[in-house]
C-alpha positions as CSV (number, residue, x, y, z in Angstrom):
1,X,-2.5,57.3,-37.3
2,X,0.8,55.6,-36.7
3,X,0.7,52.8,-34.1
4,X,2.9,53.1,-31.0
5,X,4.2,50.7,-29.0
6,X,2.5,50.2,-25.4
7,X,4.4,51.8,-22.6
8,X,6.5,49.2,-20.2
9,X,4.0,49.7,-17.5
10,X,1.0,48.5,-20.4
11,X,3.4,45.7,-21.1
12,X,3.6,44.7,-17.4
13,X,0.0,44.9,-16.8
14,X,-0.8,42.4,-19.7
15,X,1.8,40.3,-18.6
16,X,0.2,40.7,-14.5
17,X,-3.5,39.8,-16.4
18,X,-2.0,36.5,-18.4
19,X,0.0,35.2,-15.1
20,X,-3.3,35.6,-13.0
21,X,-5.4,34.0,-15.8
22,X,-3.1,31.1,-15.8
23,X,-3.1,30.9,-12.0
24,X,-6.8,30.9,-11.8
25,X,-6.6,27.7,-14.5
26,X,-4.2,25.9,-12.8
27,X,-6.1,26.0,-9.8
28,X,-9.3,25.1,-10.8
29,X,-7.7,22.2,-12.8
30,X,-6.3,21.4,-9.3
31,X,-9.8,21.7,-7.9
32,X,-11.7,19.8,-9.6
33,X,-8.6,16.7,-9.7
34,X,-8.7,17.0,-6.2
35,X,-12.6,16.5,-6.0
36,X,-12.6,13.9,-8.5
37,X,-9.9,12.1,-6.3
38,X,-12.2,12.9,-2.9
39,X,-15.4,11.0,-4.8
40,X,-12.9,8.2,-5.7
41,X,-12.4,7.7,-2.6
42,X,-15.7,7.6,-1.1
43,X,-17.8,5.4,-3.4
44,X,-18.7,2.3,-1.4
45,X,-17.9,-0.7,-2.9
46,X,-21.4,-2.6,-3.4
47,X,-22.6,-5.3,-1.7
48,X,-22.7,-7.2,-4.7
49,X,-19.3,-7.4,-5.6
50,X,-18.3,-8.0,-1.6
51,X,-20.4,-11.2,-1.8
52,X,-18.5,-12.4,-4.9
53,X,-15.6,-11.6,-4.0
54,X,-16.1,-13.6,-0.6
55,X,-17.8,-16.6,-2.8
56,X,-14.4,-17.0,-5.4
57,X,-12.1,-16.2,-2.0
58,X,-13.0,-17.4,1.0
59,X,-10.2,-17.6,2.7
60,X,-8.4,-13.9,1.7
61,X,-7.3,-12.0,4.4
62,X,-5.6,-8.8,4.8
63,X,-8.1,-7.5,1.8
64,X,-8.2,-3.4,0.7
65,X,-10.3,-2.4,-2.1
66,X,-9.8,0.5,-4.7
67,X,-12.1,1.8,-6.7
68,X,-11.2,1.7,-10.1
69,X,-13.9,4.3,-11.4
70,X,-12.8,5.3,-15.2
71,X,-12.8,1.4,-15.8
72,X,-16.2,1.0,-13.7
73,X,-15.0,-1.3,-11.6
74,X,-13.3,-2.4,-7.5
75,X,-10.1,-4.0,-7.5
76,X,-9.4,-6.2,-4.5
77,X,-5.9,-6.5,-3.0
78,X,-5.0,-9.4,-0.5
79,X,-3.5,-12.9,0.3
80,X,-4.6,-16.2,0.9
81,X,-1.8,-18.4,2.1
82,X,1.5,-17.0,1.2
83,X,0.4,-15.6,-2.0
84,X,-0.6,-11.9,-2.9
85,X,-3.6,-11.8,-5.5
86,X,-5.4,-8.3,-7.2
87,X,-9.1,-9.3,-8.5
88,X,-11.2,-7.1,-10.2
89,X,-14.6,-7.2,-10.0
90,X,-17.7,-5.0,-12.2
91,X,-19.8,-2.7,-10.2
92,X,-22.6,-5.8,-10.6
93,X,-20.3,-8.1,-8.9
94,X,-19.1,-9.9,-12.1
95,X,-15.6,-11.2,-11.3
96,X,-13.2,-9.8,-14.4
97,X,-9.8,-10.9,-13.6
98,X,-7.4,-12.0,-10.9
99,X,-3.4,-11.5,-10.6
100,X,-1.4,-14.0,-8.4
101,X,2.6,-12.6,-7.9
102,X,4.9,-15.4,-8.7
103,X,8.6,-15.8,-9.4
104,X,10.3,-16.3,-12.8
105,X,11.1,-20.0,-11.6
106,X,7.4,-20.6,-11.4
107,X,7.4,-19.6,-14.9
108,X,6.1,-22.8,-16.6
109,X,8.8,-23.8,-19.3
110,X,7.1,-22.9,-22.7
111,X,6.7,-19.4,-21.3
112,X,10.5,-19.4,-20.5
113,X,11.5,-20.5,-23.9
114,X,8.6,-17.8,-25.2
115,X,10.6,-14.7,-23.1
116,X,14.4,-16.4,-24.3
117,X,13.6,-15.9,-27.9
118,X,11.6,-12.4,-27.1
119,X,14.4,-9.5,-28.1
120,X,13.9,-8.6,-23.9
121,X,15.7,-11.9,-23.2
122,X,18.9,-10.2,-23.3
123,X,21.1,-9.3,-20.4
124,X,20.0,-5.8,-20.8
125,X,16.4,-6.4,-19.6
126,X,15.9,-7.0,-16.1
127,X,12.7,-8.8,-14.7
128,X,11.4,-6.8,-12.4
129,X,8.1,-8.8,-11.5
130,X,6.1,-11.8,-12.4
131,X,2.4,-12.7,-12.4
132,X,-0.2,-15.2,-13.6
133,X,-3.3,-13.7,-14.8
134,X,-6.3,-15.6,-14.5
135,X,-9.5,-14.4,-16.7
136,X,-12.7,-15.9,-17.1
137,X,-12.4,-19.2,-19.3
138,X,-10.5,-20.5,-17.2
139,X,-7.8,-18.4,-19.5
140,X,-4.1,-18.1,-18.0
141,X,-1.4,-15.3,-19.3
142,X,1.7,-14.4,-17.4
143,X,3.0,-11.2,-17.5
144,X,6.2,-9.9,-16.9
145,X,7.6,-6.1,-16.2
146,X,11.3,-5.7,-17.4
147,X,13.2,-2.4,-17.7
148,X,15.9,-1.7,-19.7
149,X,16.5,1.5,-17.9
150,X,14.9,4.1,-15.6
151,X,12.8,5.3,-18.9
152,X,12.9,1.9,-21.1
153,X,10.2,-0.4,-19.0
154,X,7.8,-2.9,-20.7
155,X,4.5,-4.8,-19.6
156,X,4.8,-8.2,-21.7
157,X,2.2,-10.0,-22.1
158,X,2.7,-14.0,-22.7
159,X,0.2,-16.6,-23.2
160,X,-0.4,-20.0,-21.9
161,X,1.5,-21.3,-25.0
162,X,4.6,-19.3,-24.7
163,X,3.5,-16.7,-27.4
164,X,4.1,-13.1,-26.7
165,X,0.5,-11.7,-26.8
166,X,1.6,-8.0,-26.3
167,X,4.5,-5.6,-25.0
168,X,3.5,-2.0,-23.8
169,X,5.8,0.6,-23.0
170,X,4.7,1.8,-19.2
171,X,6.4,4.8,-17.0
């Protein structure tokens, strides 16, 4: 028996059955993102890590919370003075980290030599943003977001010392 070739009709029905498939899994991908997002959303943030959050800043104001579920933790936005922090705390209240937004002036000078003899020193690299990142051990690293161009952007890393800990590419 010789094989024949389906009929345009066949053809267009196949194609109608793959299209509908594909439908059905884009929107139950869209689903369940959405749901995830919805639970994200409505997880309290614990008692717990409001009270240390209120005993390392007493005097925040203007504080939102995330919740950071994937990494199992609440990230705090706010100010306290003139300065904008992010701390993150563990869902048992243990304090992880805290960013404080500063300018590149406020860059203490070994960590300006460190970036003027990275290869993003040139006049190519913008600085977008600066922060101080404060970590338990009384630990300090600055990090600094420069873009080269709308698709060339880097997180760099810099410690206390001036050494470049780490650059990651970022969207």
């Amino acid at each position: 028996m010789r094989w024949m070739r389906p009929s345009l009709g066949e053809r267009d029905e196949e194609i109608n059955l793959k299209y509908t498939f594909m439908k059905k899994i884009v929107f139950l991908s869209l689903f369940c993102g959405a749901l995830f997002t919805a639970h994200a959303q409505f997880r309290s943030v614990p008692a717990v890590v409001t009270d240390s959050f209120k005993a390392k800043y007493p005097n925040a104001s203007a504080v939102s919370w995330s919740d950071k579920l994937l990494a199992g933790s609440f990230q705090a936005s706010f100010t306290e003075g003139k300065d904008k922090f992010v701390a993150r705390f563990g869902n048992k209240g243990e304090w992880q980290w805290s960013t404080k937004k500063i300018t590149k002036d406020e860059l203490p000078a070994v960590v300006k030599d460190g970036f003027a003899k990275s290869k993003y020193a040139g006049a190519e690299w913008e600085v977008r943003t600066v922060s101080m990142k404060f970590m338990p051990g009384n630990t300090v690293e600055y990090l600094l977001f420069v873009q080269k161009s709308d698709l060339n952007k880097k997180n760099l890393t810099f410690s206390s010392e001036g050494q470049l800990l780490k650059d990651s590419s970022t969207l």
